[in-house]
C-alpha positions in Angstrom: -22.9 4.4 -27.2 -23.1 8.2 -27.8 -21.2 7.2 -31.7 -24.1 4.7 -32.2 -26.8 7.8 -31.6 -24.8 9.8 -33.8 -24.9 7.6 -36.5 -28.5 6.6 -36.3 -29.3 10.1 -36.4 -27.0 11.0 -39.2 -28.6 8.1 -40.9 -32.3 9.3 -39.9 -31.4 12.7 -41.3 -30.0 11.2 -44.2 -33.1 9.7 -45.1 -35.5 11.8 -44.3 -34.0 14.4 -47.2 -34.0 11.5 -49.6 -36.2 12.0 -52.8 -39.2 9.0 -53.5 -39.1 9.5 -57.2 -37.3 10.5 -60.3 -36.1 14.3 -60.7 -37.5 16.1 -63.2 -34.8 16.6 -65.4 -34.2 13.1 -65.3 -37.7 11.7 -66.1 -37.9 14.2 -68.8 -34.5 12.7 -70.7 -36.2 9.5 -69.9 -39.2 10.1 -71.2 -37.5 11.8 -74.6 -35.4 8.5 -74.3 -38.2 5.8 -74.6 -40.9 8.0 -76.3 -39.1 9.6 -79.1 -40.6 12.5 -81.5 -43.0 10.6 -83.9 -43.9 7.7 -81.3 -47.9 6.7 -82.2 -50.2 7.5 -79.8 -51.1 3.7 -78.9 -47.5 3.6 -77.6 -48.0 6.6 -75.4 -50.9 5.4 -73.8 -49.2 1.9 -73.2 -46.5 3.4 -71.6 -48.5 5.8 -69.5 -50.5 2.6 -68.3 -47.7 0.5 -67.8 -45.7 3.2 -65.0 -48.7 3.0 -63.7 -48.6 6.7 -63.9 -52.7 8.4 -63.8 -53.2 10.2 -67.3 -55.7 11.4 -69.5 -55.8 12.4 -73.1 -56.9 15.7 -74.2 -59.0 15.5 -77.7 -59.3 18.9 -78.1 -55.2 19.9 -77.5 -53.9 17.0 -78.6 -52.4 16.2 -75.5 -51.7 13.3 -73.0 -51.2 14.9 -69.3 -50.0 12.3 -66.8 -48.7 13.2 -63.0 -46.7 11.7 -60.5 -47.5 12.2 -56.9 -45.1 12.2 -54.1 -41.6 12.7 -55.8 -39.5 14.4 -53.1 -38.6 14.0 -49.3 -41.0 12.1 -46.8 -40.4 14.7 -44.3 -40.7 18.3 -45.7 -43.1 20.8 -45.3 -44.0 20.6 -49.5 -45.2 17.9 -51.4 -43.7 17.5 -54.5 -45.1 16.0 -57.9 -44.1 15.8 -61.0 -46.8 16.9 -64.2 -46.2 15.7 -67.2 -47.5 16.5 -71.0 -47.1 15.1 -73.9 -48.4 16.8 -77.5 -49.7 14.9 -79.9 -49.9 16.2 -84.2 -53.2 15.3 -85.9 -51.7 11.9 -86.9 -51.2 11.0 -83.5 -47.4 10.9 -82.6 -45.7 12.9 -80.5 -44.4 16.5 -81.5 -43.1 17.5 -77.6 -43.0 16.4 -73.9 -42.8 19.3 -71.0 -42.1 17.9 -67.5 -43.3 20.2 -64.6 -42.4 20.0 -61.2 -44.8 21.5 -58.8 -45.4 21.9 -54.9 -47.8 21.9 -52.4 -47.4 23.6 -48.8 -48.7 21.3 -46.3 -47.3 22.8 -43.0 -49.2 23.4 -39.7 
């Protein structure tokens, strides 16, 4: 019995360290992956709305900022999310995409 509690414990910690979402150094290769320099502006906005990721386009910078809420462990004492932006020239296609981790201090 007592190697049962261990394990369900090991297990419990296990998960409780596990990340929800993508890291930011991967999302960012993805990102350069599937939304390559020169990619029109209609395809960012599809892509954006397809993750179902919240964004919003920024006339006067050029820029599409997206975030990601609630990227790293369920049981910490941050939250973590992911910002992302994603520059536009005057033609409308993509010159650069930053990928920003960030985190917020929730404990008691």
């Amino acid at each position: 019995m007592k190697r049962v509690g261990t394990a369900i414990l090991a297990l419990a910690i296990g998960l409780a360290g596990c990340a929800r979402g993508p890291e930011p150094r991967q999302l960012k290769e993805q990102l350069r992956r599937e939304l390559p320099l020169g990619t029109p502006s209609s395809q960012v906005e599809a892509y954006l709305t397809a993750k179902g990721w919240r964004h919003s386009y920024l006339p006067d910078e050029r820029s599409y900022l997206a975030g990601i809420n609630n990227v790293g462990p369920r049981f910490s004492f941050t939250r973590e999310d992911i910002a992302i932006r994603i520059d536009m020239d005057k033609g409308g296609r993509v010159t650069a995409i930053s990928v920003t981790p960030f985190f917020t201090y929730h404990g008691r």
